[in-house]
C-alpha positions as CSV (number, residue, x, y, z in Angstrom):
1,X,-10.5,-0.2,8.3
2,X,-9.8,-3.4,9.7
3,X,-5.8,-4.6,10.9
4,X,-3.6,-5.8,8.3
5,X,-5.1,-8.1,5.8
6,X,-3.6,-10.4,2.6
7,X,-4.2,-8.2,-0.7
8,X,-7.2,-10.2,-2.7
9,X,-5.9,-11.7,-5.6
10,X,-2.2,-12.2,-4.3
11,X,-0.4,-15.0,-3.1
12,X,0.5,-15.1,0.6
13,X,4.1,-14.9,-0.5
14,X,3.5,-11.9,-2.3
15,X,1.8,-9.7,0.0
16,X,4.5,-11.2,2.8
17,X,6.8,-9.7,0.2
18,X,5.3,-6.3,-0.1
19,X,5.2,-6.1,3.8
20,X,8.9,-7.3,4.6
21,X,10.0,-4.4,1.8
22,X,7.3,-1.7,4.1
23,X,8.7,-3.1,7.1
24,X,12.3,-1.7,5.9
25,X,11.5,2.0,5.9
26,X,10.7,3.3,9.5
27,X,8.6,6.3,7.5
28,X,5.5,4.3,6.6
29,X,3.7,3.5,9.1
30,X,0.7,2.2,6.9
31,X,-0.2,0.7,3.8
32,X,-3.7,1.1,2.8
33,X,-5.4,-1.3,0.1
34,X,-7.9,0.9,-1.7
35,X,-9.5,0.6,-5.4
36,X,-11.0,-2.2,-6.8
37,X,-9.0,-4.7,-4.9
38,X,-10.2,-3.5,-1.9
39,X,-13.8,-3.5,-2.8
40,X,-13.8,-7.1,-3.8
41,X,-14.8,-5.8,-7.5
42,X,-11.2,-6.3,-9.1
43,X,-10.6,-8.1,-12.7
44,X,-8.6,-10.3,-13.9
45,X,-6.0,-7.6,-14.7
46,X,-6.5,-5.0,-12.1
47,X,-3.7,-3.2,-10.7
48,X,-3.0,-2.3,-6.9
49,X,-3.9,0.9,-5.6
50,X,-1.6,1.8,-2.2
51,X,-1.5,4.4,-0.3
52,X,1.5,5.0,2.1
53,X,0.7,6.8,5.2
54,X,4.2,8.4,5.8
55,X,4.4,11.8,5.9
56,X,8.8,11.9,6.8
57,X,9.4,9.6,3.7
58,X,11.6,11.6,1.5
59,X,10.9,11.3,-2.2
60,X,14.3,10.0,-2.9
61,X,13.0,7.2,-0.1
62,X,10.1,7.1,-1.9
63,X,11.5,6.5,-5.4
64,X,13.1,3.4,-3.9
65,X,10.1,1.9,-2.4
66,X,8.4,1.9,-5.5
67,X,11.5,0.1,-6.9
68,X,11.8,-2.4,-4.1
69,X,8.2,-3.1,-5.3
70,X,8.9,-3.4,-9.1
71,X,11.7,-5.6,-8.5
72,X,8.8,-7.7,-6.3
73,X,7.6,-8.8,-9.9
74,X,4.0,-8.3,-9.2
75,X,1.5,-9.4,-11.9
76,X,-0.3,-6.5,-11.7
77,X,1.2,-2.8,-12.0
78,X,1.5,-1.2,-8.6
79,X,-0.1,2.4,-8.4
80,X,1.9,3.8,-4.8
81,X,0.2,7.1,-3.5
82,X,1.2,9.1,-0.1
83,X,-1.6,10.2,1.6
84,X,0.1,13.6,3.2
85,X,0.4,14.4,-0.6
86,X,-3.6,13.9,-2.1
87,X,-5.1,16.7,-2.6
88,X,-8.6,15.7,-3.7
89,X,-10.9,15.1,-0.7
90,X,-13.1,12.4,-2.7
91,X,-10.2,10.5,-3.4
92,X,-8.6,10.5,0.7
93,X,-12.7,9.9,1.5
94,X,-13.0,6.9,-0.5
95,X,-9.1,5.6,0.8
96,X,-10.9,6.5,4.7
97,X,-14.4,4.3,3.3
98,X,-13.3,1.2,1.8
99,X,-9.5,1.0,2.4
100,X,-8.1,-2.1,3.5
101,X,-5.1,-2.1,6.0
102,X,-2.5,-4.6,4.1
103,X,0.5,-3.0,6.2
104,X,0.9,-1.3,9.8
105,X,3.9,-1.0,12.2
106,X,3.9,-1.8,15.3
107,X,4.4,0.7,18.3
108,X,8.3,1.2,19.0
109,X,9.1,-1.0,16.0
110,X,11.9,0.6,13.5
């Protein structure tokens, strides 16, 4: 996985978006791209597969992240996962082989 990168398919804006509402929950530490976006295979109408590497965000935290991104007004439908909660190996494997970094916080930075 390679350091944070713009989502394919997204405006600059948009993914600056997506990051400034990451950036405002000290639990993620990580936002990993993965599905077809993250390939380069993505259609037209493809929706964004993220995983959130945060295993301290509450689910009450977590039910208003994935507001804060509704209210973004994406074109596409946002499909938010957390990685401390997948329990099928193939699908962490394939986040771990083609996974894109689109969000990561820096040392020491709330």
């Amino acid at each position: 996985m390679a350091t944070e990168t713009a989502i394919p398919g997204l405006s600059a804006e948009l993914t600056s978006q997506l990051r400034e509402e990451l950036a405002k929950h000290p639990a993620i530490s990580k936002a990993i791209l993965f599905g077809s976006r993250a390939k380069g295979n993505f259609r037209p109408n493809s929706d964004i597969d993220l995983c959130l590497i945060a295993p301290e965000l509450s689910f009450n935290e977590y039910l208003q992240v994935a507001d804060a991104i509704d209210e973004i007004l994406f074109p596409y439908s946002v499909d938010l996962i957390l990685a401390h909660q997948v329990e099928n190996p193939d699908v962490m494997e394939h986040i771990e082989r083609v996974g894109v970094v689109v969000f990561q916080r820096l040392p020491n930075a709330g």
